[in-house]
N, C-alpha and C positions, 0 to 999 in steps of 0.2 A: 380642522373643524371636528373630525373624530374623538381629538380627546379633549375637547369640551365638551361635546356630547357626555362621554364619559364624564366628567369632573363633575356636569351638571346632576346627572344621573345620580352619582355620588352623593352629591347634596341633599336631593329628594328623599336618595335611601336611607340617610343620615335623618334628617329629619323625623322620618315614618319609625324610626326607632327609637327616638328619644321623646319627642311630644307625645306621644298616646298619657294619658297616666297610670302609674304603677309605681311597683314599690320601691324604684330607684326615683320618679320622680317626689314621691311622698317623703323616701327621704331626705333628698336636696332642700326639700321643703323644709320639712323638718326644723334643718341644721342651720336654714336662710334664719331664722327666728332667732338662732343665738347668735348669730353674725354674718354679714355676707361673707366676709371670707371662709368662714364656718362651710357656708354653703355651698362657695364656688370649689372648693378644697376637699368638697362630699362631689361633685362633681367629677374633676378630676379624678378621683379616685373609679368611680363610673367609667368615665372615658377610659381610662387603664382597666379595666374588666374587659371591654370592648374591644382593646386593644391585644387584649390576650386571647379573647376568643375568633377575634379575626383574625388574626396569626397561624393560629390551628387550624382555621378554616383554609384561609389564603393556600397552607402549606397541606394540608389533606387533599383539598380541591378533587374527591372523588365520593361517591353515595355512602352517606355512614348511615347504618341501622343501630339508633339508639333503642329497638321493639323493647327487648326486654328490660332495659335499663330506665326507662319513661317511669314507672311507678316510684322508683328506687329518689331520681333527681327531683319528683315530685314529693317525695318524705323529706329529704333535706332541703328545700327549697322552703316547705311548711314549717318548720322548725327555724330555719334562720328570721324566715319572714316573721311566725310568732314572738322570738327571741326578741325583734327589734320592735315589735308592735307595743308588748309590754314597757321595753325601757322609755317608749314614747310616752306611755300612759304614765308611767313614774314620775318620770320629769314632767310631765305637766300638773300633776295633781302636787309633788312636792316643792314645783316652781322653783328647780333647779336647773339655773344656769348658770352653773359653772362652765367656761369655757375647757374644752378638751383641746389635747393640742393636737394640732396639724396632722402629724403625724399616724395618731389614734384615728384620727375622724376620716382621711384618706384611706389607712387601711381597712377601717369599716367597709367603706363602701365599696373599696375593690373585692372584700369578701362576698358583698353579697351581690355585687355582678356579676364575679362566677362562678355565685351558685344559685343564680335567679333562673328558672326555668323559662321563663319567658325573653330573657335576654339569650339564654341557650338554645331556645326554638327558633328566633329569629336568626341565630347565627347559622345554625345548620339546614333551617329551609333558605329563606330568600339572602341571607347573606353569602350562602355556599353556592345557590343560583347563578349570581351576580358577580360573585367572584369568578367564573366561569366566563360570563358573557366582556365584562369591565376593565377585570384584572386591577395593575395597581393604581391606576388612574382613577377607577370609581371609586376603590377604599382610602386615596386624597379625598375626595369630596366627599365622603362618607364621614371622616374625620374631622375633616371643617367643618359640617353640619353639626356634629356633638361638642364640636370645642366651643361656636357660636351659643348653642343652648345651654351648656354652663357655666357660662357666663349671663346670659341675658337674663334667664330663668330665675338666678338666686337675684341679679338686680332688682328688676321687676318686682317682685315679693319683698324685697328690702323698701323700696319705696312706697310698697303697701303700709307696710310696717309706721312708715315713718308720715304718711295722713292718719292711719286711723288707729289707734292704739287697742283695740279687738283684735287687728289680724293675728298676732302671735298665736293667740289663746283657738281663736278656728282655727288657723294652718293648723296646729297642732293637732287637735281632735280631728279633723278629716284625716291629717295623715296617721293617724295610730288606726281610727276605721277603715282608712283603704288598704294598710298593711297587714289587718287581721280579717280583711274579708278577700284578700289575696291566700292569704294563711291558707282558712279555712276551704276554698276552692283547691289549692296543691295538696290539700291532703284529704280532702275528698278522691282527688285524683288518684294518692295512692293508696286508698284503699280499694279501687277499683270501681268508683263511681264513675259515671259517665253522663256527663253534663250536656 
C-alpha cells in the first residue's frame, strides 16, 4: 500500500508541474500548431529537462543555497524566454511553417527546461522535498504524470486545431504573450525587482 501511496503522490506532483501555464507549456503549444508530433517531440524534450533536473536533485538530496545565484538564473532564463518569444512572433506574423526537424525542436525545449527558472525552483523546493519523503517510487509517478501531459496536451490542441481554423493563429499569439510576460517578470527579477 506504501508505494502506491508513493506512485500516487508521484502523479499529483507530476501533474502540479506541468499543467500550471508557462513557458514550457506555451511552447508545446506553440509547436501543437505545426504538427502534433511537432508538439509531442517539444514535450518530450521538456520531460528530459525534468529528467535532468531530477536527477541532480534525486542525487544531491541535500539543502542547496541557490541565494546568490537567483538573480544570475533569473538573467538567463529572461533572455531564453525573450529569444523564443520573438521567434514565436516571426513565425506568426511571416506564417511560416516550415516544419523543423525532430531533432532541432526536441533539443529546444530540453534547452529551455533547463534553464527555465521556474522549472529550476520547483525542482529545488518541492521536488528536492519529496525526493526526501518518496524517493524513487514518487519520481515513477512523477514521470508518468509528465509523459500523460505530453501527450494529451499537444492532442487536445491538435483537435482544436482541426474544429475551428482560428486556433493556430490565438495559440499562437497567447503563447508569444505568455512567453514575453514570463521574459519580462525573470528579468525584473534580475534586476532586483521584487514582485
Amino acid at each position: 500500500m506504501n508505494e502506491l501511496y508513493f506512485v500516487l503522490a508521484g502523479l499529483g506532483l507530476g501533474f502540479s508541474l506541468t499543467v500550471p501555464p508557462g513557458p514550457m507549456n506555451a511552447l508545446i503549444a506553440s509547436r501543437t500548431m505545426r504538427s502534433l508530433r511537432a508538439g509531442i517531440t517539444t514535450g518530450l524534450g521538456a520531460m528530459s529537462a525534468d529528467a535532468v533536473l531530477g536527477a541532480i536533485v534525486y542525487v544531491v538530496r541535500v539543502s542547496v543555497d541557490f541565494g546568490p545565484w537567483v538573480r544570475w538564473i533569473d538573467g538567463v532564463g529572461a533572455v531564453v524566454l525573450s529569444g523564443m518569444a520573438y521567434r514565436l512572433l516571426r513565425e506568426h506574423r511571416a506564417e511560416e511553417h516550415r516544419p523543423a526537424t525532430d531533432v532541432r525542436v526536441f533539443t529546444e525545449a530540453l534547452v529551455v527546461g533547463v534553464t527555465n527558472p521556474f522549472q529550476i525552483l520547483w525542482w529545488v523546493t518541492a521536488g528536492l522535498a519529496f525526493a526526501y519523503v518518496g524517493g524513487a517510487l514518487l519520481l515513477v509517478g512523477l514521470f508518468a504524470a509528465i509523459a500523460v501531459w505530453v501527450v494529451v496536451f499537444p492532442y487536445v490542441l491538435s483537435v482544436g486545431v482541426r474544429r475551428d481554423a482560428r486556433v493556430p493563429r490565438l495559440v499562437s499569439l497567447a503563447s508569444t504573450l505568455l512567453l514575453g510576460a514570463f521574459a519580462v517578470y525573470l528579468a525584473l527579477g534580475a534586476a532586483g525587482v521584487v514582485l
